[in-house]
Backbone as JSON, one array per atom type, in Angstrom:
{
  "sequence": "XXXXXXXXXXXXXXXXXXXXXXXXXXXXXXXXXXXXXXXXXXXXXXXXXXXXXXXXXXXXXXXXXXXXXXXXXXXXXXXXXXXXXXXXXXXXXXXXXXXXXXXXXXXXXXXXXXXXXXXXXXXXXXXXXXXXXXXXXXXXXXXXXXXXX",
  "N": [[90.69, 136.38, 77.79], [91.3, 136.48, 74.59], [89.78, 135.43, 71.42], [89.51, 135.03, 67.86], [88.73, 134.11, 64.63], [90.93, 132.16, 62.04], [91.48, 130.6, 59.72], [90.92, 128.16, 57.63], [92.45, 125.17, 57.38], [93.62, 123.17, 54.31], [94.48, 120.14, 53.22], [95.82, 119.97, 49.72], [96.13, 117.79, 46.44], [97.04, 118.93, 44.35], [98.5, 122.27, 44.48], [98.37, 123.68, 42.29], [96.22, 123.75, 40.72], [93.81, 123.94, 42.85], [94.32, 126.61, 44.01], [93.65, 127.84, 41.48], [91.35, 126.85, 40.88], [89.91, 128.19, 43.3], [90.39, 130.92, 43.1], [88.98, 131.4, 41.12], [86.66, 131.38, 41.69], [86.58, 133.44, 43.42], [87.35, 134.14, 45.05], [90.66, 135.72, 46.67], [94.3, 135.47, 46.09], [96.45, 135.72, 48.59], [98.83, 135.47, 49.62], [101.65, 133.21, 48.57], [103.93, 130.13, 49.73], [106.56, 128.25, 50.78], [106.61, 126.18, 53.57], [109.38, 125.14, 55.81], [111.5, 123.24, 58.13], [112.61, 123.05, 61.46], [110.89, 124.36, 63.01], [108.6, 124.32, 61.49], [107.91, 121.37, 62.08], [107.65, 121.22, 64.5], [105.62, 122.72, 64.86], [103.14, 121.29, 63.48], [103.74, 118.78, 63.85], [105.11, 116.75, 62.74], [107.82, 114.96, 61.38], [110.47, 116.17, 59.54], [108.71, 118.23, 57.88], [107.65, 119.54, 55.05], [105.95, 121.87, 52.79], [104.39, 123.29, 50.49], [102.54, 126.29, 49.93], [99.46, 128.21, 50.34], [97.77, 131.17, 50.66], [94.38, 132.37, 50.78], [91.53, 134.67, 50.46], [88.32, 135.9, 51.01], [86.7, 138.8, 49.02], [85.95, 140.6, 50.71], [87.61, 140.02, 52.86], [87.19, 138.5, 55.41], [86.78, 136.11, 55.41], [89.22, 132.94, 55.49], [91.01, 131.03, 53.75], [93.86, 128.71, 54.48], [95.59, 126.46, 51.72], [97.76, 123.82, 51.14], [100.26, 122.03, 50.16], [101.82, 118.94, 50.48], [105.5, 118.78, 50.26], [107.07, 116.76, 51.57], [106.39, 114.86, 54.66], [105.19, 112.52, 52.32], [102.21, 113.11, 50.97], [99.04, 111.75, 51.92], [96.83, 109.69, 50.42], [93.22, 109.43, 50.43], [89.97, 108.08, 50.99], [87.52, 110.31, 49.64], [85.77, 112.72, 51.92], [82.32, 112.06, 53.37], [79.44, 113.47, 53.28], [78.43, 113.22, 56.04], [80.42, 112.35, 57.38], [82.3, 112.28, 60.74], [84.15, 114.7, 61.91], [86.67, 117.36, 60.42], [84.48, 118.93, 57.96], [84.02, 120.11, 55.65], [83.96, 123.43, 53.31], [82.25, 126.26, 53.26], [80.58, 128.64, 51.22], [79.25, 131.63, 50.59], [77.6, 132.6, 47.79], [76.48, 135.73, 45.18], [75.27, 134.55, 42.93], [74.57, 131.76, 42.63], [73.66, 129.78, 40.17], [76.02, 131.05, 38.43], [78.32, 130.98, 39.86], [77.92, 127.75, 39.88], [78.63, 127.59, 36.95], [80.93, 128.26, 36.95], [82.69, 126.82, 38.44], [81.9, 124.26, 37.57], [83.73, 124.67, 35.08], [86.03, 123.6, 36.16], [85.64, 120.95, 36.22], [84.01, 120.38, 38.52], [81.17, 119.74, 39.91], [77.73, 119.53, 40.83], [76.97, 117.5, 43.84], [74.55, 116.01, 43.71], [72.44, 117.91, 43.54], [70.76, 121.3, 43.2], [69.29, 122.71, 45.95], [66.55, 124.0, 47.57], [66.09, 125.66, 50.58], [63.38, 126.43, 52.69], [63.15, 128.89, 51.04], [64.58, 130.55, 51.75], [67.41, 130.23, 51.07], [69.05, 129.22, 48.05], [71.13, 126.33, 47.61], [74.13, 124.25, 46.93], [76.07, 121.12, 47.58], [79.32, 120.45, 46.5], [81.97, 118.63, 44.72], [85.02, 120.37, 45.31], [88.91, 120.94, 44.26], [91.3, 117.78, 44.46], [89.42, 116.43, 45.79], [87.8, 117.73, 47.95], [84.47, 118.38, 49.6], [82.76, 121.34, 48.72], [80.39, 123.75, 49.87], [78.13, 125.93, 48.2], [76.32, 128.88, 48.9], [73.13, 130.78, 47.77], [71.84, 133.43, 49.21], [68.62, 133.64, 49.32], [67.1, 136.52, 50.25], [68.68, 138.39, 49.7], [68.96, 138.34, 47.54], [66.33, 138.95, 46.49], [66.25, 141.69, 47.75], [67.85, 143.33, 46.91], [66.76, 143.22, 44.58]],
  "CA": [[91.28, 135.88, 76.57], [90.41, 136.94, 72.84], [89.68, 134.41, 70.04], [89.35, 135.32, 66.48], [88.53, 133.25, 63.46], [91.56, 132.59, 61.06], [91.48, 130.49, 58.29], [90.69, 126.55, 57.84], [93.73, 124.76, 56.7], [92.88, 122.32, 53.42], [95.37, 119.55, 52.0], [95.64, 119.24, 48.74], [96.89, 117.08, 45.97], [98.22, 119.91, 43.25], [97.97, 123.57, 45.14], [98.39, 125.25, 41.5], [94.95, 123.43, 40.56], [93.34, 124.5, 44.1], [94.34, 128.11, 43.34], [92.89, 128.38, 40.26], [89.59, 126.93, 41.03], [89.05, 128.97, 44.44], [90.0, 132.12, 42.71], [87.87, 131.49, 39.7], [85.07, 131.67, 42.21], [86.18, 134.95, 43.61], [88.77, 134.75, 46.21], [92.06, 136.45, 46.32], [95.36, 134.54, 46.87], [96.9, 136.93, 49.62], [100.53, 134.73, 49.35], [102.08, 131.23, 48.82], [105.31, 130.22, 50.65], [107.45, 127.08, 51.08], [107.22, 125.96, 55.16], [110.35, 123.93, 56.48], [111.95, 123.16, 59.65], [112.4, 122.25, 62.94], [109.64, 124.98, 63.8], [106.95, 123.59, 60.94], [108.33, 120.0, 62.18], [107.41, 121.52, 65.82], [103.81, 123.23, 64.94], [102.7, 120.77, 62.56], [103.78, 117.58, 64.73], [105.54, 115.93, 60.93], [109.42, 115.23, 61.28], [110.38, 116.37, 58.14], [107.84, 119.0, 57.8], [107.8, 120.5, 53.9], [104.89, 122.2, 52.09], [103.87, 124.77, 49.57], [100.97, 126.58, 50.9], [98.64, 129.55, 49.58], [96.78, 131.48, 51.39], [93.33, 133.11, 49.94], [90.57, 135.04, 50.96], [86.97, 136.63, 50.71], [86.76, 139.78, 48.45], [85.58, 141.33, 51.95], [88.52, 139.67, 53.73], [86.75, 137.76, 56.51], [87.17, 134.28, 55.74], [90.23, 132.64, 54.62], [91.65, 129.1, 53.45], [95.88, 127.98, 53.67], [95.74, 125.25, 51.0], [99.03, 123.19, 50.89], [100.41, 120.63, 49.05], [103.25, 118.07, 50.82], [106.92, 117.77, 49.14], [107.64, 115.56, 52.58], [106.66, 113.43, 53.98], [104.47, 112.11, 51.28], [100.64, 112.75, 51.07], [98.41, 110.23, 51.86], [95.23, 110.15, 49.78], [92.4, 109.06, 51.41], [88.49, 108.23, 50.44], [86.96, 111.4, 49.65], [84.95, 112.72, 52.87], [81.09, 111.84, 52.85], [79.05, 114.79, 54.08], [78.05, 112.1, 57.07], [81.36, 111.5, 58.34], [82.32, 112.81, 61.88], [85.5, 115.19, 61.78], [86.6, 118.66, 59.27], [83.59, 118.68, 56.84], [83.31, 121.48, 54.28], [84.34, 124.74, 53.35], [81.11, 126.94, 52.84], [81.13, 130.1, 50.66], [77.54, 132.72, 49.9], [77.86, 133.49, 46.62], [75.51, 136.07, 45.48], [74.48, 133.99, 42.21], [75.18, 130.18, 42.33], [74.47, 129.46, 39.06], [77.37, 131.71, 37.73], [79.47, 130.02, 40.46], [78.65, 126.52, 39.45], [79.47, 127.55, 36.15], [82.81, 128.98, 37.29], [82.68, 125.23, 38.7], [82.06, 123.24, 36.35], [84.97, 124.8, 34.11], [86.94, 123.11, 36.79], [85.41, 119.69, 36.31], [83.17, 120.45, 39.55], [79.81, 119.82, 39.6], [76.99, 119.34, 42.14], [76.86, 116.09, 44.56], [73.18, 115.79, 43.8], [71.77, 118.82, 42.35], [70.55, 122.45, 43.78], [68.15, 122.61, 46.54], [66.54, 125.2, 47.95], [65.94, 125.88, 51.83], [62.53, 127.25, 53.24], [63.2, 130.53, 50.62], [65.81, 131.83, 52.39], [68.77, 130.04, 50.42], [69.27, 128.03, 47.23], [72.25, 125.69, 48.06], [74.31, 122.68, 47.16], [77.56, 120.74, 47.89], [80.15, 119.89, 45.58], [83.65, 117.91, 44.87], [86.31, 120.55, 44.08], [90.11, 120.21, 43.96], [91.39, 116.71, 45.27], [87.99, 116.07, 46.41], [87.37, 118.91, 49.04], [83.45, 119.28, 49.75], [82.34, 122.65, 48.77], [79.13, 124.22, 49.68], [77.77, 127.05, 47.92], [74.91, 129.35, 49.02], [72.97, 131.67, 47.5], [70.97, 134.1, 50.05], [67.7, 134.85, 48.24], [66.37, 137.1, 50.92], [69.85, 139.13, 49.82], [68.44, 138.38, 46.14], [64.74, 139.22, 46.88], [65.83, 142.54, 48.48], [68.44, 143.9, 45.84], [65.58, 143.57, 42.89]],
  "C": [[90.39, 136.25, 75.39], [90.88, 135.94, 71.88], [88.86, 135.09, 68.85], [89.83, 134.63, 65.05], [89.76, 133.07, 62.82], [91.78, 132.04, 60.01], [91.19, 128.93, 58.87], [91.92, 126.28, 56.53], [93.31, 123.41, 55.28], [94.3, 121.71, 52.33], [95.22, 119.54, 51.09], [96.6, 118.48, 47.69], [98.07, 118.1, 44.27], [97.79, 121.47, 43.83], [98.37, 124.43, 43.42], [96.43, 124.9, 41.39], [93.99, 123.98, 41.5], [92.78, 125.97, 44.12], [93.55, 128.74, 42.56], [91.22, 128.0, 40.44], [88.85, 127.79, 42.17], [89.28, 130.78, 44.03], [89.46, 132.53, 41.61], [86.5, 131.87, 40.05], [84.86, 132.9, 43.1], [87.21, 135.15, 45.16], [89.62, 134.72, 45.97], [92.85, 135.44, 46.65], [96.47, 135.54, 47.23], [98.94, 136.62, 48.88], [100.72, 133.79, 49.22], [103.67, 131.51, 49.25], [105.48, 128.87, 50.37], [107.24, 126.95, 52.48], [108.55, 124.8, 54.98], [110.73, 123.99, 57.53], [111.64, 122.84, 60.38], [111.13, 123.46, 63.36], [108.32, 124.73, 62.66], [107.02, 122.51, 61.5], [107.39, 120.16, 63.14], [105.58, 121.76, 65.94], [103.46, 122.38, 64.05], [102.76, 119.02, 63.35], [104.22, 116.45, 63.37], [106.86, 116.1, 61.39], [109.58, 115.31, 59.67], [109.55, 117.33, 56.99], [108.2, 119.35, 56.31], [106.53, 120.52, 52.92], [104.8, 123.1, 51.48], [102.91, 124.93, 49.52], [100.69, 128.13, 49.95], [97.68, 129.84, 50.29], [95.79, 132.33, 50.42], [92.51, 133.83, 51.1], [89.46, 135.42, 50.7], [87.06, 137.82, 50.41], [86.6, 140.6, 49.61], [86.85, 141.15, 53.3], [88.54, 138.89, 55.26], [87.1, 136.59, 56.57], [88.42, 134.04, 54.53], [90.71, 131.66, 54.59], [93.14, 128.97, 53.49], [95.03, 126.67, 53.1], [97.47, 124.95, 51.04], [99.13, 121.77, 50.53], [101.48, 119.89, 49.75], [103.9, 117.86, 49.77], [107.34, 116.52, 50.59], [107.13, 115.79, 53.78], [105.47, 113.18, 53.02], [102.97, 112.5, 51.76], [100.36, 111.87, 51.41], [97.09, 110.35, 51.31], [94.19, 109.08, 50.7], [91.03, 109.13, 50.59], [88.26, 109.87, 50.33], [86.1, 111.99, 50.98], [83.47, 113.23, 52.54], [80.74, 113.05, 53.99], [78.3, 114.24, 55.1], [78.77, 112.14, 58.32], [81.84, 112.77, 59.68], [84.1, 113.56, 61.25], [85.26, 116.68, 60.94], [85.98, 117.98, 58.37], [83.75, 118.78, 55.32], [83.75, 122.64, 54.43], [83.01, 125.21, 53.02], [81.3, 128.67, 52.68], [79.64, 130.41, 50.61], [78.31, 133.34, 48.56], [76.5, 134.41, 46.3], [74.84, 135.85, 43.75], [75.03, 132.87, 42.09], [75.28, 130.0, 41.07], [75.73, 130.02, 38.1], [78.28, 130.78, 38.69], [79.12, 128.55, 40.19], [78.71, 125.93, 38.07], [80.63, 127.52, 36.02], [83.3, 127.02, 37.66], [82.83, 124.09, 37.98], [83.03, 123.1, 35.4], [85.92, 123.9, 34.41], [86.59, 121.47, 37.05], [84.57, 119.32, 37.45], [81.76, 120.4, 39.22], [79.05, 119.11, 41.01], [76.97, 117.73, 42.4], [75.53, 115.31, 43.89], [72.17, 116.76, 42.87], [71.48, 120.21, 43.41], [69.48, 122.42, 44.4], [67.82, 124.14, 47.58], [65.64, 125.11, 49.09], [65.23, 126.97, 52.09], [62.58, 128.61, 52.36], [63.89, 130.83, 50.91], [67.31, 131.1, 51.45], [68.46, 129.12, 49.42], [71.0, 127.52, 47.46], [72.97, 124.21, 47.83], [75.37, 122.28, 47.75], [78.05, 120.0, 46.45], [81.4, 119.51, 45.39], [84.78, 118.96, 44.02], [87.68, 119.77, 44.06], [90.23, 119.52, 45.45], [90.29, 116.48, 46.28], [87.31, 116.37, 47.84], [86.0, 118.96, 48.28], [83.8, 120.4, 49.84], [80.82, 123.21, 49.03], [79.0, 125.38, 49.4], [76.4, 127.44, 47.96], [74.8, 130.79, 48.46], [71.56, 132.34, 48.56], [69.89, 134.58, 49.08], [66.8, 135.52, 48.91], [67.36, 138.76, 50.66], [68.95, 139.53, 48.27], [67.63, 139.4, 46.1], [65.27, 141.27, 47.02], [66.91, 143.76, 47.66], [67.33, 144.15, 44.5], [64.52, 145.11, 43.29]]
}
């Protein structure tokens, strides 16, 4: 058997908002669609299945997010998730200059949990609340840095 990576799925509460902040920071949005039916009802385990979804990706095309938004049955909002709690965490991106990305961030009302910390040299890195209060972590490789100068 062959397994290969394909995207992490990420509710949210307005998918134009979503959009705009994950391709402000540099990923593409491949397509968006409508799901319905007895076969989203079926793979999704929702009677009543209906969403408007967007898929993105990495300028390189490796990693990729569906975001979707519920028209039915209703969202359910929920505490924000603490970078503690057991279950789906975090999305984690390498950018290859943070502070430009958590400028790009900040435009979007995002800003760091805590502040920017930086790991043994090899990465500066934080986490942060984007849309509908998806942890984000962004790293910057400065061994990538270091070796470009």
């Amino acid at each position: 058997m062959t397994i290969r990576f394909e995207n992490v799925g990420i509710a949210v509460r307005d998918l134009d908002e979503a959009i705009s902040f994950f391709t402000a920071l540099g990923l593409t949005l491949v397509g968006r669609d409508e799901v319905s039916g007895d076969w989203a009802d079926t793979a999704v385990g929702l009677d009543g299945n209906h969403a408007r979804i967007a898929m993105l990706q990495t300028p390189e095309g490796d990693g990729r997010i569906e975001l979707f938004e519920y028209v039915h049955p209703d969202a359910i909002e929920t505490d924000p998730t603490l970078p503690n709690e057991i279950g789906m965490h975090r999305v984690a991106f390498s950018v290859d200059d943070l502070d430009q990305a958590l400028a790009i961030a900040a435009q979007h009302g995002c800003h760091p949990l805590r502040g920017v910390a930086e790991y043994q040299g090899v990465y500066r890195l934080t986490y942060l609340r984007g849309p509908s209060g998806i942890l984000v972590m962004l790293a910057e490789d400065l061994t990538r840095t270091r070796e470009a100068s």
